[in-house]
C-alpha positions in Angstrom: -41.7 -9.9 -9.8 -38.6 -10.5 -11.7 -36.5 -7.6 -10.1 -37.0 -9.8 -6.8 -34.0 -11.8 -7.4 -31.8 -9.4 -8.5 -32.6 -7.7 -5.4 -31.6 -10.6 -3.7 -29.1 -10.6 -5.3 -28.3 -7.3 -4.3 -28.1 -7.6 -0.5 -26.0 -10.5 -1.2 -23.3 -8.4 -3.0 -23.9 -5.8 0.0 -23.8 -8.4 2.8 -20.8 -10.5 1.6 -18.3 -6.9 0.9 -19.4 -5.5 4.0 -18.8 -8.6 6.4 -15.3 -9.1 4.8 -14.8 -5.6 5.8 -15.9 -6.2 9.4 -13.7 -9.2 9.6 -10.9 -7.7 7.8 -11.1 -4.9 10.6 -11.7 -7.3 13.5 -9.0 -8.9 12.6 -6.6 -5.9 12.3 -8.1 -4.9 15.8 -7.2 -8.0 17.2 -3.3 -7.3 16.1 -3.3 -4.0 16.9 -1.8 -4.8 19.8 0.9 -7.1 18.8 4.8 -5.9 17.7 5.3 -3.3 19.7 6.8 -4.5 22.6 10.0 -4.4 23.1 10.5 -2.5 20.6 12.3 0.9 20.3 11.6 2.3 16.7 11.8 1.2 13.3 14.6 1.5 11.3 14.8 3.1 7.7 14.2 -0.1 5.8 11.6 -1.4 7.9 9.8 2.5 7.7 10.4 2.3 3.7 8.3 -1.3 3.8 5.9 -0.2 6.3 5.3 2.9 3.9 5.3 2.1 0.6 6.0 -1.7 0.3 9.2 -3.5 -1.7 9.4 -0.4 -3.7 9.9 2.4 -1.8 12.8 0.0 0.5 14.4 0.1 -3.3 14.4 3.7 -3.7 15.9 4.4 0.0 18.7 2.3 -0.6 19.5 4.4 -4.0 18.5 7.3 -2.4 21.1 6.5 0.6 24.0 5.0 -1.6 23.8 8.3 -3.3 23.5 10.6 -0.8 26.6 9.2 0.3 28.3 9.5 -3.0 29.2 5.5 -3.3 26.7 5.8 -5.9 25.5 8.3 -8.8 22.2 8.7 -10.0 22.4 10.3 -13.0 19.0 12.5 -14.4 18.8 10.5 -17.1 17.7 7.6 -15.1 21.1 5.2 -14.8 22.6 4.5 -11.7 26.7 4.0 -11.3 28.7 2.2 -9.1 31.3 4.5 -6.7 31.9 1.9 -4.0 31.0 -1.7 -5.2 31.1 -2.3 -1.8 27.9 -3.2 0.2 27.2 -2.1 4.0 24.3 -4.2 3.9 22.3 -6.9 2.0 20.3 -4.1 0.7 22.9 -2.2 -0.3 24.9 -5.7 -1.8 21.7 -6.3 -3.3 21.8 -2.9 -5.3 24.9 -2.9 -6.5 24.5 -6.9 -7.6 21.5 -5.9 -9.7 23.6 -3.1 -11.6 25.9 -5.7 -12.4 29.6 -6.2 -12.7 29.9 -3.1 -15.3 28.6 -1.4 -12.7 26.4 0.9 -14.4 22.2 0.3 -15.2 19.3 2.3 -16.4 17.4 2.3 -12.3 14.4 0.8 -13.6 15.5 -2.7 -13.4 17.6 -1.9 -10.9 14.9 -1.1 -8.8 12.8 -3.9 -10.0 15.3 -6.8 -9.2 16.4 -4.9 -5.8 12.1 -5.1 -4.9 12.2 -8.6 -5.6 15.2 -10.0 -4.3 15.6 -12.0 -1.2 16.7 -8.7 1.2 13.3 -7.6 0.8 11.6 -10.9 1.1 13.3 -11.5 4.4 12.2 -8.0 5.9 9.1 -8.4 4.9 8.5 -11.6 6.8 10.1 -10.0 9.4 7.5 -7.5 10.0 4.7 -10.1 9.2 5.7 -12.2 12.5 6.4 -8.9 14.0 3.0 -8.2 13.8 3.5 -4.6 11.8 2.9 -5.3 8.4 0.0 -7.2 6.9 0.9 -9.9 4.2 -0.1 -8.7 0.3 -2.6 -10.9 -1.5 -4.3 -12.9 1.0 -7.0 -11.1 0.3 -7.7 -10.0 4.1 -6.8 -6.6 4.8 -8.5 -3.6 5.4 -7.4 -2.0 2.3 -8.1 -5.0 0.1 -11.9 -5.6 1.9 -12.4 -1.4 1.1 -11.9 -2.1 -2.5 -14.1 -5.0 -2.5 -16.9 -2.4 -0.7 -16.2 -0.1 -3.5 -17.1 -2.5 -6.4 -19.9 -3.6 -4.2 -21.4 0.3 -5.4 -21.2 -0.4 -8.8 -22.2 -3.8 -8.7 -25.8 -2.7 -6.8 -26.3 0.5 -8.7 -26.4 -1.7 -11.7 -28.8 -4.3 -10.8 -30.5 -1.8 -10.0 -30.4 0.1 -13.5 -31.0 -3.4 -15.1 -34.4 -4.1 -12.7 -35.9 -0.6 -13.6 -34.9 -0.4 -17.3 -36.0 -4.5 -18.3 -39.3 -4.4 -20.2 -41.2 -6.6 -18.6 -44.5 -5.8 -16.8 -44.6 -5.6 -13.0 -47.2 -5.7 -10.7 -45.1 -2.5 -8.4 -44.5 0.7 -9.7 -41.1 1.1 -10.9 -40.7 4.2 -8.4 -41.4 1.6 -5.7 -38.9 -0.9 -7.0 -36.1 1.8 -7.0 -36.9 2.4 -3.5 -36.5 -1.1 -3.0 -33.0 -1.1 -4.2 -32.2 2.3 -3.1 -31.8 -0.2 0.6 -28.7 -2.0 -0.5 -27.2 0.8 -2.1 -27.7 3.1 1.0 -26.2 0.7 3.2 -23.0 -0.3 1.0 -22.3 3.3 0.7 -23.3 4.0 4.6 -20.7 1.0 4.9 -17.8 3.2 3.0 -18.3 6.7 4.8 -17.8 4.5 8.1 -14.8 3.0 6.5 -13.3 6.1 5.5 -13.3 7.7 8.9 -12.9 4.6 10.8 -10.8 2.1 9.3 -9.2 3.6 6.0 -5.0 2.8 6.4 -2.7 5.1 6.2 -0.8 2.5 4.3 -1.7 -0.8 2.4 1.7 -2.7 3.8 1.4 -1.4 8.0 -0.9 -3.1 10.1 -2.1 -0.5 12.9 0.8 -1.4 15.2 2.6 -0.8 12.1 1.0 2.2 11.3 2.0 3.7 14.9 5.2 2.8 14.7 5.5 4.9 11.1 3.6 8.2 13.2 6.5 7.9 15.8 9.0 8.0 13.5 7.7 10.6 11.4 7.5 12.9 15.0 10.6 11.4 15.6 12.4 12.6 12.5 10.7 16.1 12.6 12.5 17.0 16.2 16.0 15.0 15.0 18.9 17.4 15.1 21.0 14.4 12.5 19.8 16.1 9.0 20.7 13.2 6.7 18.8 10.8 9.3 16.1 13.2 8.8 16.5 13.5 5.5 16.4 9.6 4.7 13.6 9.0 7.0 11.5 11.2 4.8 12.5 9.9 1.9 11.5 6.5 3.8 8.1 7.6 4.4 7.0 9.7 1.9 8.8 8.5 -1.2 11.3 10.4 -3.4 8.9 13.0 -3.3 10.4 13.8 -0.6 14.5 14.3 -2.3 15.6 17.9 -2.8 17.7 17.5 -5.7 16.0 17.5 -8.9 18.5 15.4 -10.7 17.8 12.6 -8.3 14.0 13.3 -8.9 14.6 13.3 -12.5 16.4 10.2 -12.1 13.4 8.3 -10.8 11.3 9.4 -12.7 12.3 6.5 -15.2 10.4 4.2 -13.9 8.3 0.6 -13.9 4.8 -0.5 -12.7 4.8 -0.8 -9.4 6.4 -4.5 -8.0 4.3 -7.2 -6.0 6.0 -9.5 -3.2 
């Protein structure tokens, strides 16, 4: 009987992921409610946060500065300085990372403008607001989903190792694969609920969050402003979502992605 314990073992993996998951959702559920009152929209930084983290508020405020042509974004990935002056502490931020020669290759750029204290403050912002969730505590949706998925692996090879150890056993291995085949139903029954259920949109919106983004998205679709259109796109879907193929080519000089 010594594939008992590594059955055991098994539902343990199984029970732990999926009851993070159900308090990681509980949780969200319980906020889902919270931020939105009072509140009219978001506005292009907090939808750049909400959508792609640090990051993508970095890339809308280079994608803005140039749009407005106080800043040029050349395809081979440096950014210059047209009007060293800030309208914002974004934008302040920005140029300050290029630096008083006022010209930088935009992966740093980016980097340092992710990390600086602009960001940190909108961030927090949104956290008390109730529409984003706070990277790294480890108690998110998105962050219990990737625990479920390891969970998988983690049961399909206990599994493996229970059926292929040579040591007699009383039960027919057929049996004993049956008997695992239990924790590994239920993890993956766990993930196809996820997926429908409770999947986000986006790793940095909480659902209040992620309503918020849907609105603005509707919101930007029906605007008759084209460069508030434009930029709110860019908010939300990246620079994916920039026409001209210099400034694509621009970013596409880039660094791994930055943590707050």
């Amino acid at each position: 009987m010594f594939w008992v314990p590594l059955l055991l073992l098994a539902w343990a993996i199984a029970g732990v992921a999926a009851l993070r998951l159900c308090r990681a959702a509980v949780r969200e559920a319980a906020a889902a409610g919270d931020g939105t009152g009072g509140r009219r929209g978001l506005t292009l930084y907090e939808a750049a946060f909400l959508s792609g983290g640090p990051a993508r508020v970095a890339d809308l405020t280079l994608v803005a500065m140039a749009r407005q042509r106080r800043l040029l974004l050349a395809h081979t990935g440096w950014a210059t300085v047209v009007d060293p002056r800030g309208r914002d502490d974004m934008e302040r931020t920005v140029i300050g990372a290029i630096g008083p020669e006022g010209q930088s290759p935009i992966a740093p750029v980016r980097k340092a403008a992710a990390t600086a204290e602009a960001v940190r403050a909108l961030a927090e912002r949104l956290v008390r607001a109730g529409l984003a969730v706070r990277e790294g505590d480890g108690r998110t949706v998105a962050q219990a989903l990737r625990r479920m998925r390891l969970a998988v692996p983690a049961v399909a090879g206990l599994a493996a190792v229970a059926l292929l150890m040579p040591v007699p056993s009383p039960m027919p291995r057929p049996l004993v694969a049956l008997w695992f085949a239990l924790p590994l139903a239920f993890t993956l029954g766990c993930l196809a609920i996820a997926r429908f259920e409770l999947s986000p949109a986006s790793p940095w919106a909480s659902p209040a969050g992620q309503r918020l983004l849907a609105s603005a998205s509707r919101a930007a679709a029906g605007d008759t402003d084209d460069d508030r259109a434009y930029l709110t796109s860019v908010a939300v879907r990246g620079v994916h979502a920039v026409g001209e193929p210099q400034v694509r080519a621009a970013f596409a000089h880039r660094e791994p992605r930055v943590e707050w």
